[in-house]
C-alpha positions as CSV (number, residue, x, y, z in Angstrom):
1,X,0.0,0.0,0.0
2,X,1.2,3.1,-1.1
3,X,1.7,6.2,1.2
4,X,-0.9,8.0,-1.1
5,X,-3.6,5.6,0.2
6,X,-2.1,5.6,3.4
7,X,-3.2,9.0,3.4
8,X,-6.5,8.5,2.2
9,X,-7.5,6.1,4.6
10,X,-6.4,7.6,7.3
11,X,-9.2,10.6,6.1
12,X,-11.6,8.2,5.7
13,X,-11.3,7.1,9.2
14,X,-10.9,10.1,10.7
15,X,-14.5,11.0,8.4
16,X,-16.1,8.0,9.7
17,X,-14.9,8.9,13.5
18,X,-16.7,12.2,13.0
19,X,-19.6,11.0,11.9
20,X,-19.9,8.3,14.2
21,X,-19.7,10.5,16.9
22,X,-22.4,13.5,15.2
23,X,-24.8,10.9,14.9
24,X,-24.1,8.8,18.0
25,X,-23.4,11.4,20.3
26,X,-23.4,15.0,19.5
27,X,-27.9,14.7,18.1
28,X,-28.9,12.1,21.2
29,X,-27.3,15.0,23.2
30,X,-29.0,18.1,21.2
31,X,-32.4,16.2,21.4
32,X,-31.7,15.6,25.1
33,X,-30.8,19.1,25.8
34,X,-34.0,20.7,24.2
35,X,-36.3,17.9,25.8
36,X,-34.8,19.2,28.9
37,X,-35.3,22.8,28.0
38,X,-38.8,22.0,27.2
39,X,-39.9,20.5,30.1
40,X,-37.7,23.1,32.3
41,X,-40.0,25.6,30.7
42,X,-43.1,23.5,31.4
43,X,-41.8,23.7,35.0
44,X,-41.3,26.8,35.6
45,X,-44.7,27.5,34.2
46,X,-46.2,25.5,37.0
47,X,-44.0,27.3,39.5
48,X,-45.1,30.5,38.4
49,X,-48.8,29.6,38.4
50,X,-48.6,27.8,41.8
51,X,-46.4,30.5,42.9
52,X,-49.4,32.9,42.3
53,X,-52.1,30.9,44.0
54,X,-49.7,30.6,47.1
55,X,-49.9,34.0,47.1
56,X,-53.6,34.4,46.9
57,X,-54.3,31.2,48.9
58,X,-55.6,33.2,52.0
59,X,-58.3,34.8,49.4
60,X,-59.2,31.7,47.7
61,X,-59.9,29.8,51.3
62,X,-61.8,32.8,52.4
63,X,-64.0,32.7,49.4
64,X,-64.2,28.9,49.5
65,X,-65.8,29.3,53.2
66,X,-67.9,31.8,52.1
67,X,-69.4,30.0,49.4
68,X,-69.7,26.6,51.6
69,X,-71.1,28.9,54.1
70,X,-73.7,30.5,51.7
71,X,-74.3,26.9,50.4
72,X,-75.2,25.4,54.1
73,X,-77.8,28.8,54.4
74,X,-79.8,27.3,51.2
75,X,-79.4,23.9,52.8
76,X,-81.0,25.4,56.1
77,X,-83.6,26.4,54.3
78,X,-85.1,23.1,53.1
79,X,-86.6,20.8,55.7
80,X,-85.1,17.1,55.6
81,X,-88.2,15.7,55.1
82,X,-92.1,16.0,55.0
83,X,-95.3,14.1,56.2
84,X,-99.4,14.8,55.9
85,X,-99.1,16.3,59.2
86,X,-96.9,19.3,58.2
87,X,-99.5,20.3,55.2
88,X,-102.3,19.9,57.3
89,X,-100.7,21.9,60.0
90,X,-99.3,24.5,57.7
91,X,-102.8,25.3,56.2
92,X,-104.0,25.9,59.6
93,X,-101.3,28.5,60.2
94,X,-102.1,30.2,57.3
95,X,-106.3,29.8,58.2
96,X,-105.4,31.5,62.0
97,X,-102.8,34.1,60.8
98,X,-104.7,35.5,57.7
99,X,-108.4,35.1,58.6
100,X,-108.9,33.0,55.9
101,X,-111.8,30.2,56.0
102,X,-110.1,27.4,54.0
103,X,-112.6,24.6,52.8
104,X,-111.2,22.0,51.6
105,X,-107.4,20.6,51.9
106,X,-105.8,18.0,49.6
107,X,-102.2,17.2,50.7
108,X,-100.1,15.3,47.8
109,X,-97.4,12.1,48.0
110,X,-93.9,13.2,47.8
111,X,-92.4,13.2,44.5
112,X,-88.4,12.9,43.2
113,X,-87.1,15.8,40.8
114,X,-84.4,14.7,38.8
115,X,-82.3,17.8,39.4
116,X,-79.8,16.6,37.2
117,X,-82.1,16.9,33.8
118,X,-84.7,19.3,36.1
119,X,-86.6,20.2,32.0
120,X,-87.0,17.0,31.6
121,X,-85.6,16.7,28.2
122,X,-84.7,13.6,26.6
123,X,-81.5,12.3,25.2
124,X,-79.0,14.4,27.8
125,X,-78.2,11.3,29.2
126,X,-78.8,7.2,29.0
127,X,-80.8,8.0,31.9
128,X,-83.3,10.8,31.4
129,X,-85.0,8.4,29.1
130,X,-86.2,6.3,32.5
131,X,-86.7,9.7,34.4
132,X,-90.6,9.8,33.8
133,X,-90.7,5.9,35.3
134,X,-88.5,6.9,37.9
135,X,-90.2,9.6,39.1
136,X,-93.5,7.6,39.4
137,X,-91.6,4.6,41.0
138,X,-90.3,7.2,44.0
139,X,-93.6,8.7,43.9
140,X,-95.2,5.6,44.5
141,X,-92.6,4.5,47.0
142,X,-92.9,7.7,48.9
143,X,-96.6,7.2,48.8
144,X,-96.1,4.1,51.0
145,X,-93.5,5.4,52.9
146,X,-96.6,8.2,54.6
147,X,-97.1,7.7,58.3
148,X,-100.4,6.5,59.5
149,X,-102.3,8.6,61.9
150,X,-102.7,6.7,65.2
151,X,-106.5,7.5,67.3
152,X,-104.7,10.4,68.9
153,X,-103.4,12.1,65.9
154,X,-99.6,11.3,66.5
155,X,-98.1,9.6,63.7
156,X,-96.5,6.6,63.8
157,X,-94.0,6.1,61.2
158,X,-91.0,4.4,62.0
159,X,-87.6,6.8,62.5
160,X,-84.0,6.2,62.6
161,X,-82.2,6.9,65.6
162,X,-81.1,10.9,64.3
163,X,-85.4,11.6,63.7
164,X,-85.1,10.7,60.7
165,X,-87.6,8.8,58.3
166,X,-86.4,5.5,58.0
167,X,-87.8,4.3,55.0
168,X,-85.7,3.4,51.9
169,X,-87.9,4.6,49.1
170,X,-86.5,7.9,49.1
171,X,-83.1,6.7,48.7
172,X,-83.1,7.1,44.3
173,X,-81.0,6.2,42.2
174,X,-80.6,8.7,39.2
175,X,-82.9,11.6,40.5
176,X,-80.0,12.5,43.6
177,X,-77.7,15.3,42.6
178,X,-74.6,14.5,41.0
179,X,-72.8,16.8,43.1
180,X,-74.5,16.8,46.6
181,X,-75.5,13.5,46.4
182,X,-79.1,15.0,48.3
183,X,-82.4,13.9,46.7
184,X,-85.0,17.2,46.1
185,X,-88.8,16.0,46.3
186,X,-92.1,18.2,46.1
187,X,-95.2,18.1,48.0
188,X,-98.2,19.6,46.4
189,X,-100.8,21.2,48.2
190,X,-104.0,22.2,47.1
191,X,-106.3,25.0,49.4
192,X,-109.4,25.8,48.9
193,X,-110.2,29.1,50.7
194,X,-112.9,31.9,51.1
195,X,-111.3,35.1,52.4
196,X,-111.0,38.8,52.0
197,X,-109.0,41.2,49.7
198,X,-106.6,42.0,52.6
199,X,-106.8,37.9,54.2
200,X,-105.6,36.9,50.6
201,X,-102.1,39.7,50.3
202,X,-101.5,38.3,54.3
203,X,-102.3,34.4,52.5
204,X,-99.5,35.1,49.6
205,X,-97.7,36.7,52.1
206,X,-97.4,34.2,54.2
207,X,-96.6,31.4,51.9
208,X,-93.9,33.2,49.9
209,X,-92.3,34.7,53.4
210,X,-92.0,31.2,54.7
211,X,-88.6,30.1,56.0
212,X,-89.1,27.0,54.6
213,X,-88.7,26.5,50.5
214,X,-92.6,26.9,48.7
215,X,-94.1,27.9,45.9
216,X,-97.4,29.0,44.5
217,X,-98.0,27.2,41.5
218,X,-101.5,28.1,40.6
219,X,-103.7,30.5,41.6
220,X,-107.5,31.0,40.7
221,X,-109.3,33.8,42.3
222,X,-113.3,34.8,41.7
223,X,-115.4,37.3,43.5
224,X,-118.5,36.1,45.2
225,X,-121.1,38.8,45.1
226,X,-124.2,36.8,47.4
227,X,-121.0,37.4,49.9
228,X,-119.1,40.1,49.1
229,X,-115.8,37.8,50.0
230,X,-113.2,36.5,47.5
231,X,-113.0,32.3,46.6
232,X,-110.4,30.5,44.9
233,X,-107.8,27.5,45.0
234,X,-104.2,27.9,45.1
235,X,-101.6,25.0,44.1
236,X,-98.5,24.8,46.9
237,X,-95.5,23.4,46.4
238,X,-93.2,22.9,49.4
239,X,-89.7,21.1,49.1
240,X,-87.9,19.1,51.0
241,X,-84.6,17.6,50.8
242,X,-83.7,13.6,51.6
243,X,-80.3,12.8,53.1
244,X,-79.3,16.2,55.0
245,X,-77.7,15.8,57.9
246,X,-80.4,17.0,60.1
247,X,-83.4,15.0,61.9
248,X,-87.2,15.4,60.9
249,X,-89.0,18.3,62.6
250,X,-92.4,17.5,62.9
251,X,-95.2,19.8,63.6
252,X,-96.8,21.0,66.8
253,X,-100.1,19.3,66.9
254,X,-102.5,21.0,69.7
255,X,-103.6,18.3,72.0
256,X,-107.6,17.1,70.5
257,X,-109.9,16.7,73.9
258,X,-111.6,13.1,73.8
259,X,-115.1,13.4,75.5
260,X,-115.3,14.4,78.6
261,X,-115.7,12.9,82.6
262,X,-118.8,15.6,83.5
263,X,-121.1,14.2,80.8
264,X,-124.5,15.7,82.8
265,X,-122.8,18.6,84.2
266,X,-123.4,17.0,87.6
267,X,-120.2,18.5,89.1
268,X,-117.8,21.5,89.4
């Protein structure tokens, strides 16, 4: 072999060497570094957004109370459950408190709201198809679920240990919130009542101020002229919600007198 090829091989090598190591070592690095880069960037992206809400996370756990706090108010205002008793007994309030002569009283079975699809619209979901049967199954089971009045008026429903109704039709499946897990049912009320101009503004008055969630549905109002007074029947709706963390508050029933032990008016 000549010194001339020598020579040439010795470039070659050296060519090869070079590119061997470009290849092999000098890209696998370059690609490594800007990976590195990249993901540094990514990094300090997230530092500088958690760095921010460190900085505001007195604010944000203010306003978190707040909102929970504002939350539990709503919660407050719906009663954990409701029986016969409490529309009969709410009617009378309203009958002493707004001289109104109510005349007939129809107190309605509970029934489930699907807050999740509340219009009622099919197709959001595989199961607001079922909503309509599910509603009518929970109506039904709350239905059975109403305490029987006992000779003395108390009711006699069975209750868990807190005071709360113990029956398990009002645990639903797809009608409970999503988020608070708390089933919302409805309890319609239907008055009759034979009042004044001023006994029906106290009426309304009393039914929207309530602490307690209601609304008036329907309202039909006529004036009777053989007495002068206003007639009509108004649709109430009161809510309650099933699963709060609070017992059953039923209503104070004013002891009924049976008989009585002077039948002749014998004695003092």
């Amino acid at each position: 072999m000549s010194t001339r090829d020598k020579k040439l091989l010795i470039i070659l090598a050296g060519v090869a060497i070079l590119a061997l190591t470009y290849f092999l070592i000098f890209i696998p690095q370059s690609n490594k570094r800007d990976s590195l880069k990249s993901e540094n960037m990514n990094l300090k992206s997230q530092y500088n957004q958690l760095s921010a809400l460190a900085a505001k996370a007195d604010d944000y756990t203010k306003k978190t109370k707040d909102m929970s706090d504002a939350m539990q108010q709503v919660y407050d205002n719906f009663p954990s459950y409701l029986q016969i008793e409490n529309g009969i007994m709410d009617a009378v309030a309203i009958e002493k408190s707004t001289n109104t002569n109510i005349t007939e009283l129809t107190v309605g079975s509970p029934t489930a709201i699907d807050v999740n699809n509340p219009t009622g619209e099919a197709g959001t979901d595989s199961s607001s198809g079922s909503s309509s049967d599910s509603s009518t199954t929970d109506s039904s089971n709350a239905d059975s679920s109403q305490s029987s009045q006992t000779a003395d008026g108390n009711s006699s429903q069975s209750q868990t240990g807190d005071g709360s109704a113990a029956d398990g039709s009002t645990s639903t499946g797809s009608a409970k919130s999503t988020v608070t897990g708390y089933q919302l049912y409805d309890v319609s009320t239907v008055m009759a009542f034979k009042t004044e101009y001023h006994g029906l503004k106290a009426m309304l008055g009393e039914v929207i101020g309530s602490s307690q969630k209601k609304t008036i549905s329907t309202l039909n109002v006529s004036f009777d002229d053989s007495t002068g007074k206003l007639t009509g029947e108004m649709l109430v709706d009161s809510y309650f919600l099933y699963g709060l963390d609070k017992p059953y508050e039923a209503p104070y029933i004013p002891a009924v007198p049976h008989g009585t032990n002077n039948l002749f008016g014998t004695t003092n």
